[in-house]
N, C-alpha and C positions, 0 to 999 in steps of 0.2 A: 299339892292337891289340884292346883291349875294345872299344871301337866297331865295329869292322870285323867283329869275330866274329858282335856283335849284329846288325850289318845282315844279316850272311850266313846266320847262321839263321832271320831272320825270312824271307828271299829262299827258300830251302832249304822252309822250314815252309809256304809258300803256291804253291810248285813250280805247284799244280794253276791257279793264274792265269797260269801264261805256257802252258799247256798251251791253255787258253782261247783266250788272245792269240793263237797262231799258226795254229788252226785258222782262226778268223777273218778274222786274215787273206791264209790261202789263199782262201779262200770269196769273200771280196769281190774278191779280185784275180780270180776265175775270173771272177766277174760283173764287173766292173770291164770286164775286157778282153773280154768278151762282147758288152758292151754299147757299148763304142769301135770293135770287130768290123763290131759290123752297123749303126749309126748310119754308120759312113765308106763299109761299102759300100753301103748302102741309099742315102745323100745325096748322094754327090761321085762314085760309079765307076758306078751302074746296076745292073741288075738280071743283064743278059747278061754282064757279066765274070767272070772266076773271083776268087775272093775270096781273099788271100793272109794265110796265117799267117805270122805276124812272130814267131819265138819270144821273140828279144832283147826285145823289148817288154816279151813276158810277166815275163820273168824281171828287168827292170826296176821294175815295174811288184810283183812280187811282194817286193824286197827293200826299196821304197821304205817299201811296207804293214805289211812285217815289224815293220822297223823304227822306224816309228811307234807301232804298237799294242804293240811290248817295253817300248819308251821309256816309253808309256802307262801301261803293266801296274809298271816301276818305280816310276811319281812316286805312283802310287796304293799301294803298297805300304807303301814309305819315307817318303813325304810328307804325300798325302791324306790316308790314311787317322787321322794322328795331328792332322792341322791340320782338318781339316772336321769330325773325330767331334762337333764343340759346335757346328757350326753349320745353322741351318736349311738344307732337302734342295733349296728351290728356289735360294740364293745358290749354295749349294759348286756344283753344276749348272753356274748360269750363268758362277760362274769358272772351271771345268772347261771349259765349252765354249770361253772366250775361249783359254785353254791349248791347247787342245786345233786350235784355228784356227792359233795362231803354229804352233806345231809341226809343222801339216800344210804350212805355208806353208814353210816353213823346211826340210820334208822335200822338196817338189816341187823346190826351188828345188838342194837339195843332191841329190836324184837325177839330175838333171837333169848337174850337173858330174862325177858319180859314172860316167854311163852316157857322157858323152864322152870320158872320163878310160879306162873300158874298151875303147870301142865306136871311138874317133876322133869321134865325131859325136856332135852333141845329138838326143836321142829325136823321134821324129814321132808326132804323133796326126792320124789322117787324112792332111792334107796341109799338115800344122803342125808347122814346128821349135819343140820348145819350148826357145826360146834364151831364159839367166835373165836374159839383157840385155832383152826385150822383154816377159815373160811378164804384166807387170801388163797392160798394155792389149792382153792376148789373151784375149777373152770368152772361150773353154774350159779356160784357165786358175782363172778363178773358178768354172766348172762341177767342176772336178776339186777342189777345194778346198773345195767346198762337200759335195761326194763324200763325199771321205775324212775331212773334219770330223765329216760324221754318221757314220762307220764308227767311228772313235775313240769317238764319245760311245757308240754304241752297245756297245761294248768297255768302258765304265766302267760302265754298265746293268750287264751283265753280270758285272763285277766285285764290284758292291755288289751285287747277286743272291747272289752264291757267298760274299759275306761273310755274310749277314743268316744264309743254311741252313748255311755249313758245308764243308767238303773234301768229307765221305764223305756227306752228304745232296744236294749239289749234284751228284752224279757218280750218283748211284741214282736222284733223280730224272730225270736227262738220260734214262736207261736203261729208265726205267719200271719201276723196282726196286718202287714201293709200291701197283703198280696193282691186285695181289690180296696178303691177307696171307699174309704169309711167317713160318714156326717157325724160329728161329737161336738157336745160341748167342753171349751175351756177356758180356763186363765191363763191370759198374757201377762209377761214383768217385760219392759224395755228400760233396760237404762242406758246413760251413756256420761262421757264424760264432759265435767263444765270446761271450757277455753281450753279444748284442745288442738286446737289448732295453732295458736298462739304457743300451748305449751311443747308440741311438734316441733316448731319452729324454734323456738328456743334452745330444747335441749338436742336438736338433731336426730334424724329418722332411726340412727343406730339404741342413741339411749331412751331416747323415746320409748320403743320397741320393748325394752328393758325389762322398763319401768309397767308398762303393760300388762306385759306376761306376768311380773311379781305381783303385781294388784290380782290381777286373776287369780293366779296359783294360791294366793290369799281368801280370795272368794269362793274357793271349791270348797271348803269345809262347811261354812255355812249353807250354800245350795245345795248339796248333798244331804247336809242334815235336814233340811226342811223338804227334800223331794222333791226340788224344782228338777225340770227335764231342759238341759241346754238345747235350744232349738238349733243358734247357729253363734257365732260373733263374725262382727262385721265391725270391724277397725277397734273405735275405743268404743263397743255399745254391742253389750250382749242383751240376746232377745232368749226369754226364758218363759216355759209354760208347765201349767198342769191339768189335770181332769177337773172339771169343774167341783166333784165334791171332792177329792186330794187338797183344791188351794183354796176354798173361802173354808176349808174346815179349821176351826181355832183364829185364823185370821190368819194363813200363812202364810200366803202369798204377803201380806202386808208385813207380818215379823222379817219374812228374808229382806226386804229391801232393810227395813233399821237393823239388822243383824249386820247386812254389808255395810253401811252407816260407819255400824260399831269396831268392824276391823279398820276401816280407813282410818279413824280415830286412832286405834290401840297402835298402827303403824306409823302412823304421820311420821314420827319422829327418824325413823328409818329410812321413808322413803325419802325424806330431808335431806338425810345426809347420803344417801348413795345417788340420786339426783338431783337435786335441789330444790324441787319441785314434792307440793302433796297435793294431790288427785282429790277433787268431789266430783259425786255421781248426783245425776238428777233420773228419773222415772215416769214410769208411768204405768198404769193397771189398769186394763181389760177385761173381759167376759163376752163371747158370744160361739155360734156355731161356725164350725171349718171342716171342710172337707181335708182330708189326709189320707198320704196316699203314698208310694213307694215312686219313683219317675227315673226315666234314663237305664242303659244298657251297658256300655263301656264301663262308666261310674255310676251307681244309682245314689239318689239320695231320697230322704222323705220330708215332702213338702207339706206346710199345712194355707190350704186356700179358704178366702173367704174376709167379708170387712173387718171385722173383727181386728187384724193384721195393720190396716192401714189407718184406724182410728187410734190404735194405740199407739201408731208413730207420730201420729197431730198431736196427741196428746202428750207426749214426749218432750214434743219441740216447743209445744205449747208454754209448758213448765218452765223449758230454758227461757223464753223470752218472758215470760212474769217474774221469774226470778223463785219459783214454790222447788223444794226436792222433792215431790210426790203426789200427780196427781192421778186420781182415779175416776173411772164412768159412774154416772149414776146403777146400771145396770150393775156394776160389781158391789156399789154402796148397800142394793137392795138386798144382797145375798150376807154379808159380814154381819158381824156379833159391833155394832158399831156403839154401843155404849164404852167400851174400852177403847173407844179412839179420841185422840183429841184433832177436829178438825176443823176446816171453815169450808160450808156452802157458798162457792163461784159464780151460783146461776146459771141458766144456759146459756153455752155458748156454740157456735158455727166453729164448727172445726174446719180450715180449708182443704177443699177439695170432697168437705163426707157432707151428705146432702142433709139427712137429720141429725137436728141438734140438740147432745146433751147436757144434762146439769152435770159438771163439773165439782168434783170435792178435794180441795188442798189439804192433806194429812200431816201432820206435822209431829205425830208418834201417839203415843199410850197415854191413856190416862192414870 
């Protein structure tokens, strides 16, 4: 049942890839059958006939696509994504595409009994039964195959696209959300690691590095469940945001940091034994206005400007030298469902370097 939860949150958490997958393949199936359209009537009927829509096609044609690029969008989810992350970009590729070929084959082949099984009859293209008894040595068989082969790879492009930026940077991009800067409010998460430098130094820059990447690769499931938007990572200390009502809604911004909490726990033992070493995070929680914006030409990236950024780094470091895992601004305290916290008022403090000072709250989880 724990397995099954896990998969289903992760399925739940990356929603916006099947959103992906099925536009896609509407779009290719319009072209697809567009281009089957006028290739049959342009080659085999002439130019003075009327040219007949064949809905059934369509709609063959469109569940064949579906359901390839779903298929797609799971093994990349569930599978790829945890088996390729170590592997060079041009191998996973070209096994993807080998993958990606069966599957299409395998799709034509079972749409084909799918649309006889509805239709009484196997599908025509032009003036071609595609019967699965014959379909190897029907040259437009391998035209269709080679079709929907590149629409699948191009669906995994697009998949690792929407991994590399993100849920809510992948969807503002499509939108042209960063094409002038934009003033919003949000919630900042900054965590970082306790004595890591010390622990650098110990297990050397290679296994170090390891151990990092595993902690992370760990942390993606909860941050995607909760909707946080990875801003950037910078060494052991990811800085993570949301829209202001996305992260004080339910308290979530506050569940993601003890949700990460909970995996460091549930791994310890793991990370034990492959480096010797278990990882704690400390934090810290923000709220206020940032300009955001698209920046740079060669490379672009999107930045978000404003104090907001630099209070939740005092505050951060703050925490490391008190020794608390989590604190947050008053300004965020004001916006939470804070009777389901258990916490301690700090009083104001001078944050250095931020001119106004605020009340401070050490969180120390759920009531």
């Amino acid at each position: 049942m724990k397995l099954i939860n896990s998969f289903w949150n992760r399925l739940v958490s990356e929603r916006v890839k099947f959103y992906i997958s099925w536009r896609l393949a509407l779009g290719s199936t319009l072209i697809f059958w567009g281009l089957t359209w006028g290739f049959t009537a342009t080659f085999e009927m002439g130019y003075d006939e009327e040219l007949p829509l064949n809905f059934n096609q369509l709609i063959a044609f469109f569940i064949s696509s579906f359901s390839g690029l779903i298929f797609a969008t799971f093994l990349e989810i569930l599978v790829f994504k945890r088996i390729f992350r170590k592997w060079a970009f041009g191998w996973a590729l070209l096994l993807k595409t080998i993958l990606s070929s069966i599957i299409v084959i395998g799709l034509i082949i079972g749409g084909a009994y799918f649309y006889q099984l509805v239709f009484g009859t196997f599908p025509v293209v032009g003036k071609i039964r595609m019967n699965p008894n014959e379909l190897f040595s029907i040259p437009i068989f391998w035209g269709i195959a080679i079709y929907w082969g590149s629409i699948i790879d191009l669906n995994f492009f697009f998949l690792s696209v929407h991994t590399l930026t993100g849920n809510t940077l992948f969807a503002q991009y499509a939108r042209g959300r960063f094409y002038k800067p934009v003033s919003e409010g949000r919630v900042f998460l900054f965590i970082d690691m306790d004595g890591s430098v010390k622990t650098a130094e110990r297990l050397g820059n290679d296994q170090y590095f390891r151990l990092l990447n595993e902690v992370y690769f760990d942390f993606s499931a909860p941050i995607e469940q909760y909707g946080a938007e990875i801003y950037q990572f910078v060494g052991d200390e990811i800085v993570m945001s949301w829209d202001l009502k996305s992260g004080v809604e339910r308290n979530r911004c506050i569940r993601l940091f003890f949700e990460m909490q909970r995996v460091l726990e549930a791994n310890k033992e793991k990370y034990m034994n492959k480096y010797g070493a278990a990882p704690s995070f400390k934090g810290a929680l923000h709220l206020g206005d940032v300009v955001s914006g698209e920046v740079g030409f060669v490379r672009t990236g999107i930045i978000y400007s404003g104090e907001v950024i630099n209070t939740t780094a005092r505050l951060e470091r703050l925490a490391g030298s008190i020794k608390r895992k989590l604190l947050i601004s008053d300004d965020l305290f004001n916006e939470l469902n804070t009777e389901e916290l258990h916490y301690e008022n700090l009083g104001r403090i001078t944050l250095k370097g931020i001119v106004e000072k605020h009340t401070v709250y050490a969180v120390e989880g759920f009531r």
